[in-house]
N, C-alpha and C positions, 0 to 999 in steps of 0.2 A: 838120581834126582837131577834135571837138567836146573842149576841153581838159579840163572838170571830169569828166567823162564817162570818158576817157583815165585820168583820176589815180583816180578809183575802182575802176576795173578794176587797173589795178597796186599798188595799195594791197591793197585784198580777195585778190588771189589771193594777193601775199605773204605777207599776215597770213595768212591760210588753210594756207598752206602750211607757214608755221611752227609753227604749233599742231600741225600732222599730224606735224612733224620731232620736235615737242618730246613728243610721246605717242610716238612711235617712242622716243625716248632713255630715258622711262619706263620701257617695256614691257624695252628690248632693253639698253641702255648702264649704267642704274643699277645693276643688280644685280652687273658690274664693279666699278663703281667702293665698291662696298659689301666685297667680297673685297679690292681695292686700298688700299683706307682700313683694311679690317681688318686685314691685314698689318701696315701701316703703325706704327698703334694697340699691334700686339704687339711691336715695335722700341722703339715707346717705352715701354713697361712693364717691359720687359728693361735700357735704360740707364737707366732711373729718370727719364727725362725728363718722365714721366705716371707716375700711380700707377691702377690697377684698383679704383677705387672707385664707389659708387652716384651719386656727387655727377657722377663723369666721364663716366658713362654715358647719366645723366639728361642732361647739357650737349649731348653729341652726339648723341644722337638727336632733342632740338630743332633744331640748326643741321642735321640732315639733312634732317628733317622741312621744314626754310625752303627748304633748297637746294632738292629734289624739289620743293616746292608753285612756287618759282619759275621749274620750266624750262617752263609753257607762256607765261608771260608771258614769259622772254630770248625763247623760240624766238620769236613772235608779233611781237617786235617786232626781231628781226636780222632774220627772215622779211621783213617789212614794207624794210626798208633794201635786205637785196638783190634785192627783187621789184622796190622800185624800177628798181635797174639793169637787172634784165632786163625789164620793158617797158619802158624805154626804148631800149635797144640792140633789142628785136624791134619798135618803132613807126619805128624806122629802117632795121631790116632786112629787113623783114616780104615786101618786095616782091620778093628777089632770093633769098629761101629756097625749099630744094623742097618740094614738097609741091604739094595740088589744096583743099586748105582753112587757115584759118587756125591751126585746131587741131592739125593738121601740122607747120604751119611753128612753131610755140610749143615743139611736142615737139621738134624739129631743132634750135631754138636752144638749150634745154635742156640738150641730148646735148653740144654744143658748149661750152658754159658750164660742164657738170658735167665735161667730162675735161678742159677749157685752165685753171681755175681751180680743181679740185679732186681730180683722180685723177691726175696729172702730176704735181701737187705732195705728193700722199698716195701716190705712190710711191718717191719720193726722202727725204720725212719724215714717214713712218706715224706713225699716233695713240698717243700712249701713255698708260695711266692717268695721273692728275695727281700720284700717288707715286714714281712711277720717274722718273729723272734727276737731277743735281746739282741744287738749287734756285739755287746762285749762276753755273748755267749758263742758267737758263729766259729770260733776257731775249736771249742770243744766240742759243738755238734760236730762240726767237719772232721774230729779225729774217732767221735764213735761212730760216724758213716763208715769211713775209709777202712777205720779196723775191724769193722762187721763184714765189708765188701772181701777184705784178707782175708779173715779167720775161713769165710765160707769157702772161700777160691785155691785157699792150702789147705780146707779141710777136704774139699771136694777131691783134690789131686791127691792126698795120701788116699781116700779110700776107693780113688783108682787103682792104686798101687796096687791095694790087697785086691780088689777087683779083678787084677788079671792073674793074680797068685789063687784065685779061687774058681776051680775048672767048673766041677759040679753044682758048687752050693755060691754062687755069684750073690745073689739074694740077699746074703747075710752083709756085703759091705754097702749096698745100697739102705737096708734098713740100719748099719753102722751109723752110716750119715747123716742119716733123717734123725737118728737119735740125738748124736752129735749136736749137729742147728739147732734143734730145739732143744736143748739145753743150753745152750747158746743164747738160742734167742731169750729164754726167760732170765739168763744171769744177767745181761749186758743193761747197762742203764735206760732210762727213760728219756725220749728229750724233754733237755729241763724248762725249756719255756713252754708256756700257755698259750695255745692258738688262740687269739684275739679278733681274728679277721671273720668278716663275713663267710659262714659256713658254706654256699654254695659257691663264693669265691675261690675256698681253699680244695675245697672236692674235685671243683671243677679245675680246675689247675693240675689236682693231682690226679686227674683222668687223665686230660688230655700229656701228662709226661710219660704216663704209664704208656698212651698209644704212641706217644715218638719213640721212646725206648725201643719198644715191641718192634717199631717200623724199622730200624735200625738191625734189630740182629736179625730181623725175620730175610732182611732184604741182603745183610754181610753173607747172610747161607745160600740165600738163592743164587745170590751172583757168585761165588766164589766156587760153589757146588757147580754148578753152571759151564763154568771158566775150565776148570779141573775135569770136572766128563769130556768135555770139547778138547782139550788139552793135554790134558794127562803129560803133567810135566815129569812124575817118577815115572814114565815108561823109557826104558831103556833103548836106544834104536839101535837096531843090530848092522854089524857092521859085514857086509859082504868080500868071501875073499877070495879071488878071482884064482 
């Protein structure tokens, strides 16, 4: 494995891809979260918590303006973080994926990546505007996300494990895992707050995250897959001896 080589292609495709997630959340998430906030905004106008003045208006549409200007930098660089992982987990796996090219087996890991660590977990706790919920609840939603996102991502990797221990009968640690999850999913808690928000606000919110997500690992495989056939950083170059 030529190493520096190795870490450019997983760097580049990350970053690559998060740029493309973070123009997706522009195009598709933002204008939610603008309805979400706006709501929000009219709650506190009504308890007097905020008053409807030029001075409040002017204030928020600068820190929106900052939020929006910084999500291609977040995206580009979470991008960068978990592109790492996933070339590294594909320079490990690369050999026992299917597929007939490398760009293939990038897309495979992808598919695998994006439902054991993100549509598994985004069906047991969908997205929801950054309005809706108790706020003195957000740190216990945030720890049954994150250890749902775990449980499935070291459940997924042990029953890789037996996955490659199993020549003939592979079959049995893929339905291991599905058993697994879904028992998983039915133990783990419910979120404890109560969706309050306008119903096609929060759908729509949690479509359009479902399609940044998607656009994210669909795009870390293309490119990385991509980078890696053109590239082929573990090809060994042979050395001629005169």
């Amino acid at each position: 494995m030529r190493t520096s080589l190795f870490i450019v292609i997983i760097l580049l495709s990350g970053c690559s891809a998060g740029i493309i997630h973070g123009l997706v959340n522009l195009a598709l998430v933002e204008p939610y979260l603008d309805k979400a906030i706006g709501i929000e905004n009219q709650h506190m106008f009504a308890s007097g918590e905020a008053k409807d003045t030029p001075q409040f208006w002017a204030e928020y549409y600068s820190y929106r303006a900052w939020q929006k200007g910084g999500q291609l930098l977040a995206g580009a660089i979470l991008g960068t973080a978990i592109g790492a992982l996933f070339g590294i987990v594909f320079g490990y796996t690369r050999n026992i994926l299917p597929g007939n090219s490398f760009a293939k087996k990038a897309l495979v890991l992808a598919a695998i990546m994006w439902i054991t660590l993100y549509l598994i977990p985004f069906a047991k706790y969908p997205a929801n505007p950054p309005t809706v919920g108790d706020p003195e609840t957000i740190l216990l939603r945030q720890m049954l996300y994150v250890s749902f996102i775990a449980i499935s991502g070291f459940g997924a990797l042990g029953f890789y494990l037996i996955f490659r221990r199993l020549k003939n009968k592979r079959f049995v640690a893929v339905l291991g895992y599905a058993g697994f999850i879904g028992t998983v999913f039915a133990l783990m808690p419910q979120n404890p707050d109560a969706v309050t928000a306008p119903t096609d606000l929060v759908n729509g919110f949690r479509a359009m995250s479902l399609v940044g997500v998607s656009t994210f690992w669909l795009s870390v495989g293309l490119i990385l897959g991509a980078l890696w056939q053109k590239l082929q950083p573990d090809r060994v170059k042979q050395t001629k001896f005169q």
